[in-house]
C-alpha positions in Angstrom: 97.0 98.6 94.3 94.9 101.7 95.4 98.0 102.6 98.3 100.4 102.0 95.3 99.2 104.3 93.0 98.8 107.0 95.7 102.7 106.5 96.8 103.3 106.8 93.0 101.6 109.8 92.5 103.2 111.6 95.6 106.9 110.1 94.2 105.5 111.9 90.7 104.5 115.2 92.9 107.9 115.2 94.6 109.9 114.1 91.2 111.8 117.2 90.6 113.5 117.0 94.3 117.6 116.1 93.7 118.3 112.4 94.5 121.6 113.7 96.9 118.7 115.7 98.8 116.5 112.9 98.8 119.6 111.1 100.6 120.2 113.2 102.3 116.8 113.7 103.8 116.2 110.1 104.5 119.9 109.3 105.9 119.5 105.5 105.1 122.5 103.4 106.6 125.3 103.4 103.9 127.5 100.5 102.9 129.5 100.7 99.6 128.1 97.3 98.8 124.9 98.6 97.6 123.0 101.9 96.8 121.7 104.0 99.4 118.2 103.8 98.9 117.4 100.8 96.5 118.9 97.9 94.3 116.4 97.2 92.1 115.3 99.9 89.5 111.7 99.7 87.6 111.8 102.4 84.3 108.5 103.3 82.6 109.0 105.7 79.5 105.5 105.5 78.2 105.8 108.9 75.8 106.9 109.4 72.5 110.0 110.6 71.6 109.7 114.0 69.9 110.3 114.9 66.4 113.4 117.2 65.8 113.1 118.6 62.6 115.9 121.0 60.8 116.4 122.0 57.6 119.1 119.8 55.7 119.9 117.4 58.6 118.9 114.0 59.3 118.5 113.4 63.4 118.3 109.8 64.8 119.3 107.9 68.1 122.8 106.1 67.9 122.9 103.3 70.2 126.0 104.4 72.3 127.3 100.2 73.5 127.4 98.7 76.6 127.0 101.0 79.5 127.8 100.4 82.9 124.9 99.6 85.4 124.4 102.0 88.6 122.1 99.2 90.4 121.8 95.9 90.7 119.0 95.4 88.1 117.5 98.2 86.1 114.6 97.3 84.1 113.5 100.1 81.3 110.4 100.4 79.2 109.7 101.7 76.8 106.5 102.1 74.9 106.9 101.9 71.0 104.8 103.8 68.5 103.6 102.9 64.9 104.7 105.7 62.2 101.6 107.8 63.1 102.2 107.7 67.0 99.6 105.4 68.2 101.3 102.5 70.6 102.9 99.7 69.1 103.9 97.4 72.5 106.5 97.7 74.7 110.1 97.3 74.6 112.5 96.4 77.5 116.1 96.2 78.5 117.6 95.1 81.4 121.0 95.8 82.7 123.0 94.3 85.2 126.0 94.5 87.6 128.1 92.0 86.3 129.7 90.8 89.6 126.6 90.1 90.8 124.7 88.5 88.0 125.7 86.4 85.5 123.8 86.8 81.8 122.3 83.5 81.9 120.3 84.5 85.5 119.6 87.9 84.2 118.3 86.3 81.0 116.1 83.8 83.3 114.5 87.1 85.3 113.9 89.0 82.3 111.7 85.6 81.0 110.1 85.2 84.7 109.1 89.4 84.3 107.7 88.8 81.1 105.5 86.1 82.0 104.3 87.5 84.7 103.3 90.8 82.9 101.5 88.0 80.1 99.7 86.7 82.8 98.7 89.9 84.3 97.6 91.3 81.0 95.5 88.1 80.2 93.8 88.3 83.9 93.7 91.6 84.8 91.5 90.4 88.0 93.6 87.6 89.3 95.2 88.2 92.8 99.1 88.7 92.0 100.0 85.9 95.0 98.7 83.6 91.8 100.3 85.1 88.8 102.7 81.8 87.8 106.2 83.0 88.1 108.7 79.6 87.1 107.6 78.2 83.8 106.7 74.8 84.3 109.3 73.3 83.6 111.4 75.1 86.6 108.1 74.0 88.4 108.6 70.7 88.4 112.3 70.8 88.7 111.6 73.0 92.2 108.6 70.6 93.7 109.8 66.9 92.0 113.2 66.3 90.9 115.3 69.0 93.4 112.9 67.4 96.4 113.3 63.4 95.2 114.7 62.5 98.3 113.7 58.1 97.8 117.0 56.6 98.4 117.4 52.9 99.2 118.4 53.0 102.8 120.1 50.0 104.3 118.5 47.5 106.9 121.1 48.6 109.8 122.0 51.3 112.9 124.0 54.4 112.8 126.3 52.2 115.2 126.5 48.8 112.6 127.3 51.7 109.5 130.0 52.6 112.0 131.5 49.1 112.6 131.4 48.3 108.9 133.8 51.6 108.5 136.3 50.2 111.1 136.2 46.8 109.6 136.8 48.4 106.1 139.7 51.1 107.0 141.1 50.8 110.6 144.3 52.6 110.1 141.9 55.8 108.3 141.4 59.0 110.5 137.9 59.1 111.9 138.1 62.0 114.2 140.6 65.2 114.5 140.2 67.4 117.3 143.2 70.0 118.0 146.3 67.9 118.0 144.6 64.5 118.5 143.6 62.2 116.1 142.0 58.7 116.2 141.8 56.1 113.8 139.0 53.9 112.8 140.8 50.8 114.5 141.4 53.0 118.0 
């Protein structure tokens, strides 16, 4: 955490450089598939909006629709304040590339993210390798029922399976390979 904070406060130092020079300067390989630099964008506005005030007009944010995402993910917070600016939690929104994601997985990551900021918050101490990601119910689906692998097996060899075939379908194809094909029976 110590080597994280110090990259973030030389990012924060360096914050006013143009992102094209910052490209520029690091030359990453380019493919149109993805950003240059990153896919995944973490937003932290933790200040409060300032008060415009001018005689005879009312001034308030619009929400302006559905805007189009420039990474893969882009997470936002935001912290909210009470009327008389003292913090009131934290708000988040998360936009996607739709031909990537569908709104079902983003809604699934945006769950995981905030329970693993709940579990941070409630053990500040804890390593991060043991914050609980999948709720348990994904838990068990992952470790039980995706890995239930008990099937009844039958009392025979890969050679009697294969005799039971030809006995069942001899005229079927069993094997192609370029212009040859066999049958069960051959």
């Amino acid at each position: 955490l110590e080597r994280l904070r110090e990259i973030g406060f030389g990012a924060l130092a360096h914050q006013d450089v143009p992102f094209e020079r910052l490209v520029e300067e690091l030359s990453p390989a380019r493919s149109l598939a993805r950003h240059a630099l990153f896919q995944v964008m973490l937003t932290v506005n933790n200040t409060a909006t300032p008060a415009l005030e001018l005689p005879g007009l009312s001034i308030g944010a619009e929400p302006i629709g559905p805007v189009a995402a420039r990474f893969d993910l882009n997470f936002d917070l935001s912290e909210a304040f009470d009327a008389e600016g003292r913090p009131a939690g934290v708000l988040g929104w998360l936009r996607y590339a739709t031909d990537l994601f569908d709104r079902v997985t983003v809604e699934v990551l945006a769950e995981r993210f905030v329970r693993v900021l709940g579990a941070l918050v409630a053990a500040p101490d804890a390593p991060v390798g043991r914050v609980p990601v999948l709720s348990e119910a994904e838990r068990q689906r992952v470790l039980a029922e995706w890995n239930d692998t008990a099937r009844e097996v039958p009392d025979v060899t890969l050679p009697g399976l294969f005799e039971a075939q030809v006995r069942r379908t001899p005229d079927a194809v069993a094997l192609v390979f370029g212009e040859t094909s066999l049958s069960y029976g051959e």
